[in-house]
Each structure stands twice: as C-alpha cells, then as structure tokens.
C-alpha positions as CSV (number, residue, x, y, z in Angstrom):
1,X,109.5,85.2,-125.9
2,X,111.4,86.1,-129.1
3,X,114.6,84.1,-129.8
4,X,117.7,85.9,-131.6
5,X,121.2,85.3,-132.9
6,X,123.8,88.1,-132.7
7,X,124.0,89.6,-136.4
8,X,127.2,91.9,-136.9
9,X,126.0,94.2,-140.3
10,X,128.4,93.4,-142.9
11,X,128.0,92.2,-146.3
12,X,131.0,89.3,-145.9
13,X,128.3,87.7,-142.6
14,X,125.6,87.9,-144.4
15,X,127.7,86.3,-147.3
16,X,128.5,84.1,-144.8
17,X,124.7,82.5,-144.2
18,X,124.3,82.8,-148.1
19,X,122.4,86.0,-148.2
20,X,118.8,86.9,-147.3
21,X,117.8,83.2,-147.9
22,X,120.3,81.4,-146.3
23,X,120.0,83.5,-142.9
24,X,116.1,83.1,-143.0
25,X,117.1,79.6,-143.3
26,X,119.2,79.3,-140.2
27,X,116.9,81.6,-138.1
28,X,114.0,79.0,-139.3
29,X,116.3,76.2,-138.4
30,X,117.3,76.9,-135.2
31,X,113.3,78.0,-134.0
32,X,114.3,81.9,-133.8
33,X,112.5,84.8,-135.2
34,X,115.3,87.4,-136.0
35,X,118.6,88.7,-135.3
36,X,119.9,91.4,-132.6
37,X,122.4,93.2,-134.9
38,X,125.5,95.4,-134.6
39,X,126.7,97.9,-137.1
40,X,129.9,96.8,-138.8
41,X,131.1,99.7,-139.7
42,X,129.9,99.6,-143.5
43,X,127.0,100.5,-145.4
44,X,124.0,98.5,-143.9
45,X,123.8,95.6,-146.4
46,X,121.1,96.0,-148.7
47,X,120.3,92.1,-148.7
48,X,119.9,92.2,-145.0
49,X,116.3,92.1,-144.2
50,X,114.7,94.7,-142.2
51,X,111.9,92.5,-140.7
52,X,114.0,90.3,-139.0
53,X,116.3,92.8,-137.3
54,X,114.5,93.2,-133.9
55,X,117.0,93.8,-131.6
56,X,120.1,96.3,-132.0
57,X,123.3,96.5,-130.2
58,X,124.7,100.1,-130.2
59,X,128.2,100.1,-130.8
60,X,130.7,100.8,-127.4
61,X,133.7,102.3,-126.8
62,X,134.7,100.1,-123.9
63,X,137.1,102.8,-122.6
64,X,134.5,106.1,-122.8
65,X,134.6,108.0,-119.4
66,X,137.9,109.9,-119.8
67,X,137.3,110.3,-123.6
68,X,133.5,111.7,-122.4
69,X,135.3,113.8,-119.6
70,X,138.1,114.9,-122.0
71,X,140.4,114.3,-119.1
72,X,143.8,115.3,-121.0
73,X,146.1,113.5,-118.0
74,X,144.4,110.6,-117.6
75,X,144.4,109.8,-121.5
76,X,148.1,111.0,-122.0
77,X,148.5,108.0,-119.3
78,X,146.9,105.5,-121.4
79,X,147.6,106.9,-124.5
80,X,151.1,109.1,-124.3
81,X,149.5,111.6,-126.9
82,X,146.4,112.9,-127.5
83,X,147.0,112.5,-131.4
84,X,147.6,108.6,-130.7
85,X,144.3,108.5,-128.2
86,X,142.3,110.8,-131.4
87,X,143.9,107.7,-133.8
88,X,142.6,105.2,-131.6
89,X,139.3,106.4,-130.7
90,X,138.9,108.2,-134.4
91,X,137.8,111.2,-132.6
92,X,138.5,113.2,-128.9
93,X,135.9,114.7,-127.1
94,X,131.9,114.3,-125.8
95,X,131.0,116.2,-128.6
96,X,132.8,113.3,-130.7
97,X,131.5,110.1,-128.7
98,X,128.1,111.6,-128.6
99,X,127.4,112.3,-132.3
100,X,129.0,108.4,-133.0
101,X,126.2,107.2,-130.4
102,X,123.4,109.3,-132.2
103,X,124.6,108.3,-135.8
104,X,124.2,104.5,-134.5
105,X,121.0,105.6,-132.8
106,X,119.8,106.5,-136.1
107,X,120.7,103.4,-137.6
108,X,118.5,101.4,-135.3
109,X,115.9,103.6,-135.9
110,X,115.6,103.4,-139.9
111,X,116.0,99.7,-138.8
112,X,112.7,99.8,-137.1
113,X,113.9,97.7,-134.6
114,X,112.1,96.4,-131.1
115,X,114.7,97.1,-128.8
116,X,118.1,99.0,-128.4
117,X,121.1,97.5,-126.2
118,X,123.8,99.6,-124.4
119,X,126.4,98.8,-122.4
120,X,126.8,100.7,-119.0
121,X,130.4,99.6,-118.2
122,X,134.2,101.4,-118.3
123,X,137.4,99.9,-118.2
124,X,140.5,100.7,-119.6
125,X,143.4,97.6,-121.1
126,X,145.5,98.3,-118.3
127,X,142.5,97.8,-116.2
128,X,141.4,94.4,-117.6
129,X,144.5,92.7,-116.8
130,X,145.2,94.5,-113.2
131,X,141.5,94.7,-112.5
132,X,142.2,97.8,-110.4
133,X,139.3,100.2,-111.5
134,X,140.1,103.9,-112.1
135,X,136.4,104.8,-111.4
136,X,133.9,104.0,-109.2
137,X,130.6,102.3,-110.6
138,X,128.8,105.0,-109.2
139,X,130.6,107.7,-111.9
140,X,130.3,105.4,-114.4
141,X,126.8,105.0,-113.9
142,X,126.0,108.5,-113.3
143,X,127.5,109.5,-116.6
144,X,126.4,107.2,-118.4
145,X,122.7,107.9,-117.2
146,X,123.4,111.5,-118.4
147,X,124.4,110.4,-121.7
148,X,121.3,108.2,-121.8
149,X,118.9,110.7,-121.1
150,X,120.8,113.1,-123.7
151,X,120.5,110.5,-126.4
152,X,117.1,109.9,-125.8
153,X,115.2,113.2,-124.9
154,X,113.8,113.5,-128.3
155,X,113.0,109.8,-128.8
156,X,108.9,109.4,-129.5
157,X,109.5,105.7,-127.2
158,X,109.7,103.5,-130.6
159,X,111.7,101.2,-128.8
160,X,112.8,99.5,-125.4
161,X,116.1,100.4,-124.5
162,X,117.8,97.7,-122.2
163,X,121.1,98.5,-120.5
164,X,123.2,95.4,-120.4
165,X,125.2,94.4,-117.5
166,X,129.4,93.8,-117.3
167,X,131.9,92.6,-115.0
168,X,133.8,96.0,-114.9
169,X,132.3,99.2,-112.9
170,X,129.5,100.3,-113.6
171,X,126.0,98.2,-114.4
172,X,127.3,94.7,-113.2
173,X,124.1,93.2,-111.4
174,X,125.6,92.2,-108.3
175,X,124.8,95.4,-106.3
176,X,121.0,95.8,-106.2
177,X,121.6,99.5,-105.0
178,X,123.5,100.2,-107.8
179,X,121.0,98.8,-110.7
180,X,118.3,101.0,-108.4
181,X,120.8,104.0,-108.8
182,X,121.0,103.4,-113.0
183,X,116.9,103.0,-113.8
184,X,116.5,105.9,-110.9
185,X,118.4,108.2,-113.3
186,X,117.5,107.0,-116.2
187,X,114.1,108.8,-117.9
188,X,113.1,107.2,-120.9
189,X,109.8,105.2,-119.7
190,X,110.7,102.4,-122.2
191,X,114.2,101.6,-119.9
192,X,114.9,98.5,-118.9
193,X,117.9,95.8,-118.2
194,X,119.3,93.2,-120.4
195,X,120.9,90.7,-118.1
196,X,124.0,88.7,-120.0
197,X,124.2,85.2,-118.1
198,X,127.8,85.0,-118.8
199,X,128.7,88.6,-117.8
200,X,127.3,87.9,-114.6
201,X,129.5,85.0,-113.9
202,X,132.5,86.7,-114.7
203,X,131.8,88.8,-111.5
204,X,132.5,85.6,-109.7
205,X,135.8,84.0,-110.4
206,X,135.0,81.1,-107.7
207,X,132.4,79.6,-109.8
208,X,133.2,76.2,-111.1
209,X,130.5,74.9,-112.6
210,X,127.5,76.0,-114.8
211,X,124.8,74.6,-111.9
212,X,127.0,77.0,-110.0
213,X,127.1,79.7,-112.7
214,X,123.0,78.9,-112.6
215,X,123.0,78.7,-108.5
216,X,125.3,82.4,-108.3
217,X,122.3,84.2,-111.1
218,X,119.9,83.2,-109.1
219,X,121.3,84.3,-105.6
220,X,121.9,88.0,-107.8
221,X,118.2,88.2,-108.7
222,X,116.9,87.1,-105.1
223,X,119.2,90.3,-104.1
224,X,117.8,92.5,-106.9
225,X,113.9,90.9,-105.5
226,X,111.2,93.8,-107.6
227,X,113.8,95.1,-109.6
228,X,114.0,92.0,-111.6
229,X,111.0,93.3,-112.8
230,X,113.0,95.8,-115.1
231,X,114.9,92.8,-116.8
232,X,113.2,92.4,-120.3
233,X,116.1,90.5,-122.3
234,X,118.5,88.2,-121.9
235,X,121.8,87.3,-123.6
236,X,122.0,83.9,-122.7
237,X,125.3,82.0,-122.6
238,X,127.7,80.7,-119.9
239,X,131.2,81.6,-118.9
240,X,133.9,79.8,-116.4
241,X,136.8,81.7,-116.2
242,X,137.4,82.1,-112.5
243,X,140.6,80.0,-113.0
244,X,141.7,82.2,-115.8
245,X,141.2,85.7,-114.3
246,X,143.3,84.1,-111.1
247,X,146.2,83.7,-112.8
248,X,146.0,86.5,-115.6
249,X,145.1,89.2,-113.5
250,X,146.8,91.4,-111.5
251,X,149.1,93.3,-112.9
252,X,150.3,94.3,-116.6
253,X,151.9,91.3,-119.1
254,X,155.4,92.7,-119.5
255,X,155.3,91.8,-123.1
256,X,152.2,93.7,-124.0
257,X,153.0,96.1,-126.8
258,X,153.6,99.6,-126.9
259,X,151.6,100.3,-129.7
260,X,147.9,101.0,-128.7
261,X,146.5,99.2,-131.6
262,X,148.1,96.2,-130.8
263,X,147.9,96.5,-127.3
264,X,144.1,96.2,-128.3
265,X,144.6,93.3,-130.3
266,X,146.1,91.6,-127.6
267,X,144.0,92.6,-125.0
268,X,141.0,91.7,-127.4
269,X,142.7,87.8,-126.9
270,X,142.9,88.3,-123.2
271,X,139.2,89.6,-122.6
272,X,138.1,86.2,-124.8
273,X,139.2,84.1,-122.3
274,X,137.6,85.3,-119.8
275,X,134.3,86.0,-121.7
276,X,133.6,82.6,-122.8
277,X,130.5,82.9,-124.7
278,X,129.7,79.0,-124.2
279,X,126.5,77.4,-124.3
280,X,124.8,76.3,-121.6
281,X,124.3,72.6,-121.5
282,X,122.9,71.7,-118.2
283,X,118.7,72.2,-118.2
284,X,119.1,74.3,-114.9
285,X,119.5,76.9,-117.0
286,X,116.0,76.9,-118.2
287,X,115.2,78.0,-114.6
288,X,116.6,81.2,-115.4
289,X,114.4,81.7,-118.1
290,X,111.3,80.5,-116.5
291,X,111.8,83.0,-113.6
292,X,112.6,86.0,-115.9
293,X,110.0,84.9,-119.1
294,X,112.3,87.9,-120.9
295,X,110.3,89.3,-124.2
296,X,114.2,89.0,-125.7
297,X,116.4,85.8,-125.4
298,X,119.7,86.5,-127.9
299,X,121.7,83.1,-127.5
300,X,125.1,85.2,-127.7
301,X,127.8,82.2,-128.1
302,X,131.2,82.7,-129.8
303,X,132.1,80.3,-132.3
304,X,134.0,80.4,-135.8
305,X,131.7,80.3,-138.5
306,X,128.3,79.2,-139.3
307,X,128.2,75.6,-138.8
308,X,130.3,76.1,-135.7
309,X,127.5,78.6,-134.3
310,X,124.4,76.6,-135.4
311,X,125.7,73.8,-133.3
312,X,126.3,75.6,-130.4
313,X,122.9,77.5,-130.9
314,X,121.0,74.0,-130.8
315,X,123.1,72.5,-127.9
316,X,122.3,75.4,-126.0
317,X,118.4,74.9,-127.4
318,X,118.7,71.6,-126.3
319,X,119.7,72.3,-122.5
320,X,116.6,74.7,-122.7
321,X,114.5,71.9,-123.9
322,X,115.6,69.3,-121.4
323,X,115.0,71.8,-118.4
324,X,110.7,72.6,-120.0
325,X,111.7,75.9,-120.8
326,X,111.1,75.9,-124.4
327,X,107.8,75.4,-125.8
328,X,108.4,72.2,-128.0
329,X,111.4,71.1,-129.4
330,X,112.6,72.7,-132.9
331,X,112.8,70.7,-135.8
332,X,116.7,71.9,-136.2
333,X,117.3,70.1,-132.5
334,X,115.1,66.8,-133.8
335,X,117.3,66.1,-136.8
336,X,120.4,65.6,-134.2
C-alpha cells in the first residue's frame, strides 16, 4: 500500500514545505512515499518532483451537468445570465468543460502519474444548503460515464482511473446498484473506485461517533459485497457533521449574496463544515483498511499549514498503528 498527502501544484505550497527538500522531508517523516496532487491553476512548479507525484486529482466543477447539457433555463436560474454563469465557470458549453478536463488530463499524463481521481457527483449552491437534488443520481452517473469514456477512448491504460464517491447524486456508495450502474458504463479496463471515508459519512447525518462512522462504512461495503473488489484507493479521513447538516439545511440562508462569486465563497464556508476532513483517532479505523488492503491510501485532512497537517497526518498514523494496520510504526509517530 502506497501512503500519500494531498499536494495542490503551486509554487507558494511547495514554498510552503521549503521546496523539493523540505517536502521529501515531510513525506519521509510521516512514512509516505508521494503526493496525490491537484493542478493549481499555475505553471506546474518546476521544483516539484515528478517521482513522487503518484496520484492526481483532476480538477471538478462541482456544478457540471447543466453547464455539460447547456441547459440555458436551468443556468439562467442559478445564474440570471449566461455572461455571469460564462464568468463563473470561465467558459459555457461541453465543448468548453471537456477540453478543461482533457488539458488536466494531459497534465497527469506528462506527470507520469499511477492513478487519476474523478469525482462522479453534481450539485448546485442552492442545492447544498436545501439538499433538494435537481437530478437524479442515475443522470448524473450516466453522463458522467459518457464523459469518462470520451476522455479516455484514446488512453493506451497508463494509469488507473478511480472514481471517487460524494454525498450529493451521483457516485455516493450507499446504493450498491448504482456503483454497479457507474463501472457497468464505464470502459476503460483500468476503472476503479476511490472510496473517501469522510464522504461516506456525510451520507449519514445520524452518525455520532467515529466507531459509528467506522460501524456505518462497513455496513456500505457488506451492501456493495464483490464490488468492493473495484475499490483500489482510499481517502482516508473522518467527518461528523450530522448535527450540522440538521440545522443548516433545508432551505436557502436569506443573507447569502447575490453575487455568484461570493455566493461561492460562502457556500465554500458552509460545505467545510460539513466536510470535516478530521483524522481518524480511534484504531477501528484500521479495520477499514485491513478489509480493503487499497494499493492508494491519501490521508486527505484539512488543516492550516504545515505543522498543522503533519500533526494531524501522524495522529491519524497513530490510530492506524494502534488498530495493526500499519506495518511498523514511523519514526515521525516515535518522536511524539
């Protein structure tokens, strides 16, 4: 198993672990072998080192099916003009959202990365506060199954690509026929699913604890039974936020402003809370990786800075350790 940290591509994070030898320092420090990296919308860094980008995460529009559809009355709905939905998207159309996804393809591939993540999920702003779905997760999957195979019908199979599982429609692993539907459609033989740990949980706002956060994943994959065969990563963190999403769903914050952009922002704020990012700390956790044994395991965890995420990286390391999932402790974790 291959252990990762989340790497946006930007010259000010990679700044940020001191360059190339400060971020082989961390990676050696916390017992992983490489990053799984997102573009940051810059010129790749040219300090960044290749070797140790393994994984890539494609970038997402979280709000893609009407955009993909150009579905004029839908996005004047959301957007009130098309010229303010082209401002906030930087483009309109499939054509558009097709060649952004192949120029990131690209990327990955002059990375020579292992594996490619993609999120099969759609929601718009005014969906993640009423959690009323527009679509079905059977159109979001089917479309996004299309654009898949379009994406990929050249590809020589360099890499896996693992689609990753959210809480909105679409891919959310809680509906076994629905994952079958997704890798039925899918052709690429190197398909499989990344399963975030902290995605799932936000499908169930009555969990309370992490043993029941652990408890709910497992009661998923019994459901899924051989199609858990298909799950090759893992982004591994845990998220409680049942008693959030209660009282901040459900209809539209009267405050939220007008301006798209800012509504972002401040649904950016709102989508934080309830996708925590925390590490796991209890060692029933490491049951979920014994059961999987992923080839991937990204320890995704928000935190502000460097020091902030090493921490959190080894207390999560720690939980893994205490459970017999990790093979020997890392010399980061003895020196706490």
């Amino acid at each position: 198993m291959i252990e990762l940290i989340p790497l946006p591509m930007t010259s000010g994070v990679l700044g940020e672990y001191g360059g190339e030898e400060g971020l082989r320092r961390t990676l050696k420090d916390l017992g992983c072998q490489g990053v799984e990296a997102i573009w940051g919308g810059e010129p790749v860094p040219a300090g960044l080192p290749r070797e140790l980008v393994l994984g890539y995460h494609l970038t997402f529009f979280t709000d893609w099916l009407d955009l993909y559809r150009e579905d004029e009355k839908n996005l004047l709905e959301k957007y009130g003009t098309l010229e303010a939905a082209r401002g906030f998207y930087g483009g309109l159309g499939a054509a558009y959202m097709m060649r952004v996804y192949r120029d990131d393809l690209e990327r990955a591939r002059a990375m020579g990365v292992r594996y490619v993540v993609f999120h099969v999920s759609d929601v718009s702003i005014e969906e993640g506060y009423t959690y009323r779905w527009r679509h079905t997760s059977e159109e979001v999957i089917d479309t996004a199954a299309d654009i898949i195979n379009d994406l990929l019908k050249d590809e020589e199979g360099g890499f896996d690509f693992l689609m990753e599982n959210l809480w909105w429609p679409g891919l959310t692993m809680t509906d076994p026929a629905l994952t079958g539907r997704l890798l039925e459609r899918v052709e690429y033989p190197r398909k499989g699913l990344l399963l975030d740990t902290g995605h799932l949980m936000n499908a169930n706002r009555d969990l309370v604890t992490e043993r029941d956060g652990v408890d709910y994943i497992h009661r998923m994959l019994d459901a899924h039974g051989s199609l858990c065969r298909y799950i090759r990563g893992l982004h591994f963190h845990q998220s409680l936020s049942g008693a959030y999403v209660r009282g901040h769903t459900g209809e539209m914050p009267p405050d939220l402003p007008v301006d798209c952009v800012e509504r972002f922002g401040v649904n950016y704020g709102h989508i934080q809370r309830i996708d925590r990012h925390q590490p796991w700390t209890v060692p029933e956790c490491a049951s979920l990786v014994e059961r999987l044994a992923p080839d991937y395991l990204t320890h995704e965890l928000a935190a502000d800075g460097v020091a902030a995420r090493r921490r959190a990286t080894l207390r999560q390391k720690r939980a893994l350790g205490r459970g017999g999932s990790v093979r020997g402790r890392e010399k980061g974790e003895k020196a706490l």
